[in-house]
C-alpha positions in Angstrom: 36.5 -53.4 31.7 35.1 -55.6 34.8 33.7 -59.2 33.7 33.2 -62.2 35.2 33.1 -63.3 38.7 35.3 -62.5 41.7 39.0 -63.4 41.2 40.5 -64.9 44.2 42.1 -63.0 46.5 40.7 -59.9 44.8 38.8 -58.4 47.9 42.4 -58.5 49.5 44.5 -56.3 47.1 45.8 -52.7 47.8 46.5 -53.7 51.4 48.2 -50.9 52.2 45.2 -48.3 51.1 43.2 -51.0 53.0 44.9 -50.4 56.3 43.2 -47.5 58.1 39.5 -48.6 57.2 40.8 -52.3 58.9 42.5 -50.4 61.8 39.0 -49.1 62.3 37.1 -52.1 62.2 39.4 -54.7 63.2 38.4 -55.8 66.8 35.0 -54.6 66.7 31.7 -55.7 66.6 30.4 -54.9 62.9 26.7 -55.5 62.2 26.3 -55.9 58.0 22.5 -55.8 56.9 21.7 -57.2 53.8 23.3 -60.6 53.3 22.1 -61.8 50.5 21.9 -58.5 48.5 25.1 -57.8 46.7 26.2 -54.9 49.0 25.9 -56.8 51.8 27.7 -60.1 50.5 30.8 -57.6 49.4 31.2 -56.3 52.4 31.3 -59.6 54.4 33.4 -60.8 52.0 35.7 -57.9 51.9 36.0 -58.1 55.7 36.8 -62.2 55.6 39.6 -61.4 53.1 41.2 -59.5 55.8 40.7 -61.8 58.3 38.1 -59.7 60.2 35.6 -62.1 61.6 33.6 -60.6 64.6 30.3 -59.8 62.1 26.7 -60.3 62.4 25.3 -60.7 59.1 21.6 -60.1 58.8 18.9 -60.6 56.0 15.1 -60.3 55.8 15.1 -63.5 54.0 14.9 -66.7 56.0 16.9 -69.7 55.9 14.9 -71.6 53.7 14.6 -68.3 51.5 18.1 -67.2 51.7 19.5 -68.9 48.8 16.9 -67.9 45.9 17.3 -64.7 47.6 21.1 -64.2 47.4 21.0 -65.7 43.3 18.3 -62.5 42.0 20.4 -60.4 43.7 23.8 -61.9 42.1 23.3 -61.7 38.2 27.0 -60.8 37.6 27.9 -64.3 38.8 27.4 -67.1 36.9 25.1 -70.3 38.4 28.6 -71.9 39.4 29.8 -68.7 41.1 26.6 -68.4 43.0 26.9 -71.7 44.2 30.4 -71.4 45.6 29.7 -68.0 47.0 26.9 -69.2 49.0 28.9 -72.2 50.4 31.6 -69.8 51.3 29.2 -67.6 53.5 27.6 -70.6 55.0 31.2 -71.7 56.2 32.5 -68.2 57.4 32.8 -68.3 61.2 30.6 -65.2 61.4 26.9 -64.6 63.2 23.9 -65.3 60.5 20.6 -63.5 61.7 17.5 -64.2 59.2 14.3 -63.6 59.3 12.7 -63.4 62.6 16.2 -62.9 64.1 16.8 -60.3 62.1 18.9 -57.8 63.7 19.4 -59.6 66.7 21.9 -58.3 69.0 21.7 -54.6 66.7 22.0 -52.6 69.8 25.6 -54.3 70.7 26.7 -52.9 67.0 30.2 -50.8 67.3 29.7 -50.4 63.5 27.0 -50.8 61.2 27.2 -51.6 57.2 24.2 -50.5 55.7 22.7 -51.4 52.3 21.6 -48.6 50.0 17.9 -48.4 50.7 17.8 -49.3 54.1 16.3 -46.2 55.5 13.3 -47.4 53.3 12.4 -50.6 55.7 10.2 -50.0 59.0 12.0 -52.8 60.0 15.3 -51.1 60.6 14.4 -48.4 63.0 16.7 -49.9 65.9 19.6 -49.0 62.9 18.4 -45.5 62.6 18.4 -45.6 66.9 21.6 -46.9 66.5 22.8 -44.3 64.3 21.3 -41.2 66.5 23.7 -43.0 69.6 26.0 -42.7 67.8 27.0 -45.9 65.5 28.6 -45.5 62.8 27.0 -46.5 59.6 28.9 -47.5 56.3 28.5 -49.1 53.2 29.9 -50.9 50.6 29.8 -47.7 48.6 31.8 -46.2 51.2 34.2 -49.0 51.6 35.2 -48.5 47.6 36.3 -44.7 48.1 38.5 -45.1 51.0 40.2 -48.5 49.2 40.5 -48.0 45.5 43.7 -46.1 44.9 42.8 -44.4 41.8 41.3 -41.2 40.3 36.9 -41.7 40.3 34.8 -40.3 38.0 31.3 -40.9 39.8 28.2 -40.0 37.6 24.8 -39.7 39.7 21.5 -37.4 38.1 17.6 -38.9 37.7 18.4 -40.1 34.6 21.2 -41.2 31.9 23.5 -42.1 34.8 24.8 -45.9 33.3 24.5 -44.3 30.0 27.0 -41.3 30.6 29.4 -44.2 32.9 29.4 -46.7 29.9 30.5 -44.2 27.3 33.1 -42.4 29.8 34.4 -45.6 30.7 34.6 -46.8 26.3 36.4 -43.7 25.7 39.0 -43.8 28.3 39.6 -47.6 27.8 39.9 -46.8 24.1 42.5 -44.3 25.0 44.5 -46.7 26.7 43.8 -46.1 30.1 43.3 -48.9 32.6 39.7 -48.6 33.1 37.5 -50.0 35.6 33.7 -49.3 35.6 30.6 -50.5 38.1 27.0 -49.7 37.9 24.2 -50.0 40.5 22.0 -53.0 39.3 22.3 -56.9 39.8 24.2 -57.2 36.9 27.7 -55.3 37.9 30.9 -56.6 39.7 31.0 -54.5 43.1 34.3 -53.0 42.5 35.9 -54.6 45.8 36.5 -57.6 44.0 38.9 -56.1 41.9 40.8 -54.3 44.1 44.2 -56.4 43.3 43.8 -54.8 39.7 43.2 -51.7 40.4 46.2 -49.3 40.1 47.1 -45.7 41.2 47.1 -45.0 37.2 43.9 -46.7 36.4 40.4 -44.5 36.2 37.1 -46.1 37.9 34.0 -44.8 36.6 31.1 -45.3 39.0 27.1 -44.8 39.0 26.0 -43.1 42.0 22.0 -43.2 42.7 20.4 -41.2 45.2 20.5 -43.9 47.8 24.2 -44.3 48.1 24.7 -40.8 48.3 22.9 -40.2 51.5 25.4 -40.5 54.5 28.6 -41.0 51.9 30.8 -38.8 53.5 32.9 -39.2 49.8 32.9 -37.5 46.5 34.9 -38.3 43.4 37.6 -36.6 41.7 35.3 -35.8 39.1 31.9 -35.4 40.0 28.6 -36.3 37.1 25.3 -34.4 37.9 23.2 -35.7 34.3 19.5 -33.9 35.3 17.5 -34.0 38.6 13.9 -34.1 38.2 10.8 -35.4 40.4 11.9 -39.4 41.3 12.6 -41.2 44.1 10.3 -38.5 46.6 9.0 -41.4 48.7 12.7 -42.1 49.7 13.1 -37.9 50.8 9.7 -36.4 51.1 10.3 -33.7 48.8 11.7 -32.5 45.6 13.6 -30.2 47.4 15.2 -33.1 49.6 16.1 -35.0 47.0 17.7 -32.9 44.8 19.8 -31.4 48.2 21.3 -35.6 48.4 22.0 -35.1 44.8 24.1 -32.1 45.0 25.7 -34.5 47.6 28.2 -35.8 45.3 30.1 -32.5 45.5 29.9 -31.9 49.1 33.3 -33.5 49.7 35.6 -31.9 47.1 38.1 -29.8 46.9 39.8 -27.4 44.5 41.1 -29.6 42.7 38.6 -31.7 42.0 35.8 -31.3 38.8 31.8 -30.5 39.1 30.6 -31.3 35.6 27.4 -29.5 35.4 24.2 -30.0 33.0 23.8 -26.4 32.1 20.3 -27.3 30.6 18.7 -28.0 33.6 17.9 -25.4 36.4 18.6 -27.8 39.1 22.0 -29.2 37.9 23.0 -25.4 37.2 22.4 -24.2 40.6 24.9 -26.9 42.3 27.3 -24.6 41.1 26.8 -22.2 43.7 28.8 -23.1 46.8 31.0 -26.1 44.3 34.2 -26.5 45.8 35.7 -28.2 42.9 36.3 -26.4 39.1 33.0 -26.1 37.6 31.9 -27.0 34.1 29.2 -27.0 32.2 27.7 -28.9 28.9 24.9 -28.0 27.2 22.8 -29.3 24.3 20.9 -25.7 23.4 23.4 -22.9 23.8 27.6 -22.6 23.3 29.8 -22.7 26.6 33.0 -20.8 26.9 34.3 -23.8 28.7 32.9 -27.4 28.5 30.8 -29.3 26.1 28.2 -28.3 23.3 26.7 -28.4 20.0 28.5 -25.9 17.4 27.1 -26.1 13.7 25.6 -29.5 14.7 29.0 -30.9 15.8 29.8 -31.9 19.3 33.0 -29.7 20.8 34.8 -29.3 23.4 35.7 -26.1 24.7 38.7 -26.5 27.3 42.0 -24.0 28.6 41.4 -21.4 25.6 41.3 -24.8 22.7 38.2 -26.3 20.7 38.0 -29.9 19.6 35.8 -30.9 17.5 34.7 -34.6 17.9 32.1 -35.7 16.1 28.5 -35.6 14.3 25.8 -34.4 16.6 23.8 -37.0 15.2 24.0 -39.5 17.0 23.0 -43.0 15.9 21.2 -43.5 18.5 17.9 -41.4 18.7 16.8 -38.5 21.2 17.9 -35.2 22.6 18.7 -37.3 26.0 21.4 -39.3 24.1 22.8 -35.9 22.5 23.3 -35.2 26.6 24.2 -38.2 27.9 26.7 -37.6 25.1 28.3 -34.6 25.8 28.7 -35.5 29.4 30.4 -38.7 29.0 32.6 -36.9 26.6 33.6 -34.0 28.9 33.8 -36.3 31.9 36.1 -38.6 30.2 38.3 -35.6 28.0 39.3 -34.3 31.6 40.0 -38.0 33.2 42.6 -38.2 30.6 41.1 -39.2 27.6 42.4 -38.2 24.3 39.8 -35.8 21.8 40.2 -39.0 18.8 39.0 -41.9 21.0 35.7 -40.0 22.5 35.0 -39.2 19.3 35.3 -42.4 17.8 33.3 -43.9 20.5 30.5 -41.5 19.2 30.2 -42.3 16.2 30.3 -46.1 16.8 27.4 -45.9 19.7 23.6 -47.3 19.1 22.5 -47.0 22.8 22.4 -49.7 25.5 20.1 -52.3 26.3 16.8 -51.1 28.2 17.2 -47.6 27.4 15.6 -47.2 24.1 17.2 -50.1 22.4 16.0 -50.9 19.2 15.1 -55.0 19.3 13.0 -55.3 15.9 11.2 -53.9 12.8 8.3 -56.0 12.1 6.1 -54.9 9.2 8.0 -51.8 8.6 7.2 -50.6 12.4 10.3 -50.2 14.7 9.6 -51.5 18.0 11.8 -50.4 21.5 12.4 -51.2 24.4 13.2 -48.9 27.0 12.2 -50.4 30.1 14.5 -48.6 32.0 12.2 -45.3 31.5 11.2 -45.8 34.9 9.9 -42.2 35.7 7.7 -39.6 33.7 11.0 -37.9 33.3 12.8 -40.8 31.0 9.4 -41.5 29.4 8.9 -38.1 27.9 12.7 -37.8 26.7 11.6 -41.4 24.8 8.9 -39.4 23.5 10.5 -36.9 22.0 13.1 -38.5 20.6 11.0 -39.8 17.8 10.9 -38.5 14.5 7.7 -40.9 13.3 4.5 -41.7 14.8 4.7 -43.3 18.0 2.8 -45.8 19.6 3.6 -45.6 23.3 3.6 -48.4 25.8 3.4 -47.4 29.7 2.4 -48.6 32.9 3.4 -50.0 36.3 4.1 -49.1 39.3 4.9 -45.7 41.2 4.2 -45.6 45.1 2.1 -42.4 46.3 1.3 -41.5 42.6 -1.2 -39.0 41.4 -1.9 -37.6 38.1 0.1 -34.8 37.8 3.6 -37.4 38.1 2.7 -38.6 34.7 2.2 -34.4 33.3 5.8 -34.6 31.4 5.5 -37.4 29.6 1.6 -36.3 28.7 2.9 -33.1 27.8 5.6 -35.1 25.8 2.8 -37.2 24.0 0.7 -34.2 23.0 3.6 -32.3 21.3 4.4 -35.2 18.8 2.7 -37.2 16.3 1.3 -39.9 18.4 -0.7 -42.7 17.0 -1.9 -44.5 19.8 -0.9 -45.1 23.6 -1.7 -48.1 25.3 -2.0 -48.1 29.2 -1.2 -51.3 31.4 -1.1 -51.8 34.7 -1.8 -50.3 38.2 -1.1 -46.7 37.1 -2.8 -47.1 33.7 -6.4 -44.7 35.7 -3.9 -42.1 36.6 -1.6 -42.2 33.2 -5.2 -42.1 31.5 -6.6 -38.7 33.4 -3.1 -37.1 32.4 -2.8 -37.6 28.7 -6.5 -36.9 28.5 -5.6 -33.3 30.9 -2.5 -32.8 28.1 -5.2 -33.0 25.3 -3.8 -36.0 23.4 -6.2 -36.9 21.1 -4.7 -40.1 19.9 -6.5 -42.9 20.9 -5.7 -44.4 24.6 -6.3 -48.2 25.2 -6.2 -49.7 28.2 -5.1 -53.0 29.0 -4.4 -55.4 32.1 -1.1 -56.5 31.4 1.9 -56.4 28.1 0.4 -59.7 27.3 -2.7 -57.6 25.6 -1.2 -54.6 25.8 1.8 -55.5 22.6 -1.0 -56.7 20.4 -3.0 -53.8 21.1 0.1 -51.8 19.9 0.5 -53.9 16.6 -2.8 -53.3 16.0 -2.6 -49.7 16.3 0.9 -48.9 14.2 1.4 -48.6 10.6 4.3 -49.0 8.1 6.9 -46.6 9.5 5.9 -45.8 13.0 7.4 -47.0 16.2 6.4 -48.8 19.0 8.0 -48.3 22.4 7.7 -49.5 25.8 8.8 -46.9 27.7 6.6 -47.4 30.9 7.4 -44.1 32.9 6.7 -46.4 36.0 8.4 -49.0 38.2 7.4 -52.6 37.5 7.0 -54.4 40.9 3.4 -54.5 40.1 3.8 -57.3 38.0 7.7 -58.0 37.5 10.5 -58.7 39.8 12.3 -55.7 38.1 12.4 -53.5 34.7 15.1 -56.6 33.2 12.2 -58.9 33.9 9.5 -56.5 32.2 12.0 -56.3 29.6 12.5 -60.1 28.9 8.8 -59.9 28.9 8.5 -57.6 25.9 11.3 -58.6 23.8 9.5 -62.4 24.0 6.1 -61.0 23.2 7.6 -58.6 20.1 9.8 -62.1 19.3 6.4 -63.7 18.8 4.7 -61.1 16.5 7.7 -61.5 14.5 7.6 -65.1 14.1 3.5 -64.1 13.2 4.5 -61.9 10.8 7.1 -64.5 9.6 4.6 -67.2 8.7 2.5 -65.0 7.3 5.2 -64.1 4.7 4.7 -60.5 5.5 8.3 -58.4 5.3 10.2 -58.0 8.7 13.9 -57.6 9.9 
C-alpha cells in the first residue's frame, strides 16, 4: 500500500509509458493552476522530473500566504517533507504567479493543467475562454491514466467511494498482488510519485469524485459506480447533470473492460444502458445471476456459471451502506484478480474506517460515532438507519443553495427509527429543523450554535444503551477548515465527557 512521502526519483519512473504525454508537452508553454494544492504541486513536479521547464505556475494564495497554503493541502507529507517540497518549488526555474498575478500571461497557455474544482472559481473564466479556443486542459488525474502501466480499478458514486477503494485494495494486497491505492483528500500520496513502483502486474485502485471526472477523457479497466444521489448540484446545476458526469467513468471503455453496477439504485442501474464494457451488478435486496449479493444472509459471488460464498453478511461494522460498500469492493476486487479466501477474510476482520461511522467511545453505556464524513442528506440517513438502538443524532453545517427539502432523506430516515433526540448546529440547523418537524419526528430537536453545546446537549439527552452520532449531513466550512477538522473537534469534546465520566467514577470504555 502507498505511505510516506515522495521517493526520489519517483515522479520519473515508467519513462517509456511517459514518453508520448512528454512528446506532447515538451516544448510548450504549460500553464498549471493550483500550486499549492496537491494536484497542482504533482504535476509541476512530475513535469521537473522530466526536465520540462517552460511552466507558469499559478495560485490564489499570495506570497506571503503560499506556504501555510501549500502545508493544509499536503497532509500526506510529513512537516519535514513539506518543508523540502516547498524549497524545491521555490528553486525550480519555472514562472510563479500568485495572487494578484494570478493567471498572468493565461491567454499565451499552449496547455493548461487544471485542478479538480476549477470550473467552481469566477476567477478562472480566461481558463474556460481558453478552453472554448481551443487549449487543452489536463490534470493530474489525467496525467495518472496515460502514465501508470497497470490494470485500474477506479471507484466514483455519491457516497462509499474510499470505503469500497480501501477494502478492494486490502483484498487484493492480501491476495498477493502488488497493490497500489490513492484517494481524493489531503491525506493520500498522488499516485505519480510512485510511478517507479508501479508495474505492468500491479493493480491501482483509485477514488474518482465528480470533479475529476468532468473533461477526463479516461476510464479504468474496471469501472465502480457505488450510488448517485442529490450532491454536488451547485458544481452541475442539476441532478440530471450530475449524475450524466457520473456515468462518465464508463464513457471510455471498451469490451473488455468491467461496469460494476449498484443494482439497488435506479440511477446506478440505468448506466448500463449504452455500457461498453461487461456489466455487473451487486445488490443488497435481491439475488443476481451474475455478480454480488446476499444468499441466506451470506455474502456470494455469483461469476462464469460458479458461487462463492465468502463470508457473514453481518458485518462488524454497522448499516445497510457497509453491507454495500461491501459487496462492491468484493466484486471489484474478485474480477481484478483477487482470490474468493482473502475478500472474505478481509470481511470478516473489517470495523469501518475513520470518519465514516467510526466508533471512538462508549461512555456511560452510550456509544458515541463519528461520521463526519456524512457530508450529504444521503450519507446521514444511511447513518440513521444503520442503528439498531436509540439514536441521538448530531447534524449541521454547511450546504450552498440549500432548502428544506435537501435534508427530506435523512428526516425521512429519523422518523422511521427510534430516535431519542436530534440536536441541530450550525448554519443549516433552521432548515434541518423545518424538515424533521415536515417528516413528523417527534423526538425532541435542540438547537445549538456550535458542537461545543451541541455534544453536551447530546449527553444530556442519551441513555444507557443508545448512541450518539455526528453525522452532520452537511459540509463544514461554516465553522471548520474541513470534515477532518470537525472531526478532531468531536472526538476532543467526546474525550472530555469521558475524562467527566472518569472522575466521576461512573462506568465507561
Amino acid at each position: 500500500m502507498i505511505a510516506g512521502g515522495p521517493p526520489a526519483g519517483g515522479l520519473a519512473g515508467n519513462d517509456v509509458i511517459a514518453a508520448d504525454v512528454l512528446a506532447r508537452v515538451r516544448g510548450r508553454r504549460v500553464h498549471v493552476l493550483g500550486l499549492a494544492g496537491t494536484e497542482g504541486s504533482t504535476v509541476v513536479d512530475f513535469l521537473l522530473a522530466h526536465g520540462i521547464t517552460t511552466i507558469t505556475a499559478h495560485d490564489m494564495a499570495g506570497a506571503d500566504a503560499f506556504p501555510a497554503a501549500f502545508r493544509r493541502n499536503h497532509q500526506w507529507m510529513t512537516p519535514g517533507e513539506q518543508t523540502a517540497a516547498l524549497e524545491r518549488l521555490s528553486r525550480a526555474p519555472i514562472a510563479r504567479c500568485f495572487g494578484d498575478r494570478y493567471l498572468e500571461g493565461i491567454d499565451t497557455a499552449e496547455i493548461i493543467y487544471v485542478s479538480q474544482a476549477w470550473f467552481r472559481h469566477a476567477q478562472n473564466e480566461p481558463v474556460r475562454r481558453a478552453r472554448d479556443r481551443g487549449v487543452p486542459l489536463s490534470s493530474m488525474t489525467a496525467l495518472f491514466f496515460e502514465t501508470v502501466p497497470c490494470p485500474i480499478v477506479g471507484v466514483t458514486g455519491t457516497n462509499g467511494k474510499f470505503t469500497v477503494v480501501r477494502l478492494a485494495a486490502t483484498m487484493l494486497a492480501r491476495s498477493g498482488r502488488a497493490t497500489f491505492e490513492t484517494g481524493n483528500d489531503r491525506t493520500h500520496v498522488p499516485i505519480l510519485y510512485r510511478l517507479a513502483e508501479v508495474t505492468p502486474e500491479a493493480v491501482l485502485v483509485v477514488e474518482i469524485s465528480n470533479r475529476q471526472l468532468v473533461g477526463l477523457g479516461h476510464s479504468p479497466h474496471v469501472a465502480v459506480v457505488t450510488n448517485v444521489a442529490a450532491h454536488h448540484l451547485d458544481d452541475h446545476g442539476s441532478f440530471e447533470a450530475y449524475a450524466e458526469t457520473k456515468r462518465g467513468i464508463l464513457a471510455y471503455q471498451n469490451a473488455g473492460d468491467w461496469a460494476l453496477l449498484n443494482g439497488d439504485d435506479p440511477v446506478t442501474r440505468g448506466f448500463a444502458a449504452g455500457a461498453r464494457g461487461r456489466v455487473l451488478f451487486w445488490s443488497r435486496t435481491r439475488p443476481v445471476d451474475e455478480g454480488a449479493c446476499v444468499v441466506d444472509g451470506r455474502i456470494v459471488l455469483r461469476l462464469d456459471g460458479r458461487e462463492e460464498d465468502l463470508a457473514d453478511a453481518r458485518l462488524q461494522s454497522p448499516g445497510a451502506h457497509t453491507l454495500e460498500n461491501a459487496l462492491a469492493a468484493a466484486l471489484a476486487a474478485r474480477v481484478a484478480g483477487a482470490g474468493a479466501d482473502a475478500i472474505g477474510a478481509v470481511l470478516r476482520e473489517f470495523r469501518g474506517l475513520p470518519h465514516r461511522l467510526a466508533l471512538i467511545a462508549e461512555i456511560g453505556g452510550v456509544r458515541y460515532y463519528e461520521d463526519s464524513l456524512a457530508t450529504n442528506p444521503a450519507a446521514a440517513a444511511a447513518a440513521v438507519r444503520a442503528f439498531d438502538r436509540p439514536l441521538v443524532l448530531l447534524a449541521g453545517g454547511m450546504r450552498r443553495n440549500a432548502s428544506a427539502k435537501d435534508f427530506a432523506p435523512v428526516a425521512e430516515a429519523l422518523a422511521a427509527q427510534t430516535v431519542r433526540g436530534v440536536v441541530l448546529f450550525g448554519a443549516m440547523a433552521p432548515l434541518l429543523a423545518e424538515a424533521i418537524a415536515a417528516a413528523g419526528v417527534t423526538a425532541p430537536v435542540v438547537r445549538c450554535a456550535a458542537l461545543d453545546e451541541a455534544v453536551p446537549a447530546a449527553r444530556a439527552l442519551a441513555r444507557p444503551g443508545d448512541a450518539v452520532s455526528l453525522s452532520p449531513s452537511c459540509e463544514s466550512f461554516d465553522q471548520y477548515r474541513d470534515y477532518r477538522h470537525r472531526a478532531e473537534h468531536y472526538q476532543a469534546l467526546v474525550a472530555s465527557l469521558a475524562r467527566e465520566a472518569a472522575a466521576g467514577g461512573r462506568a465507561w470504555t
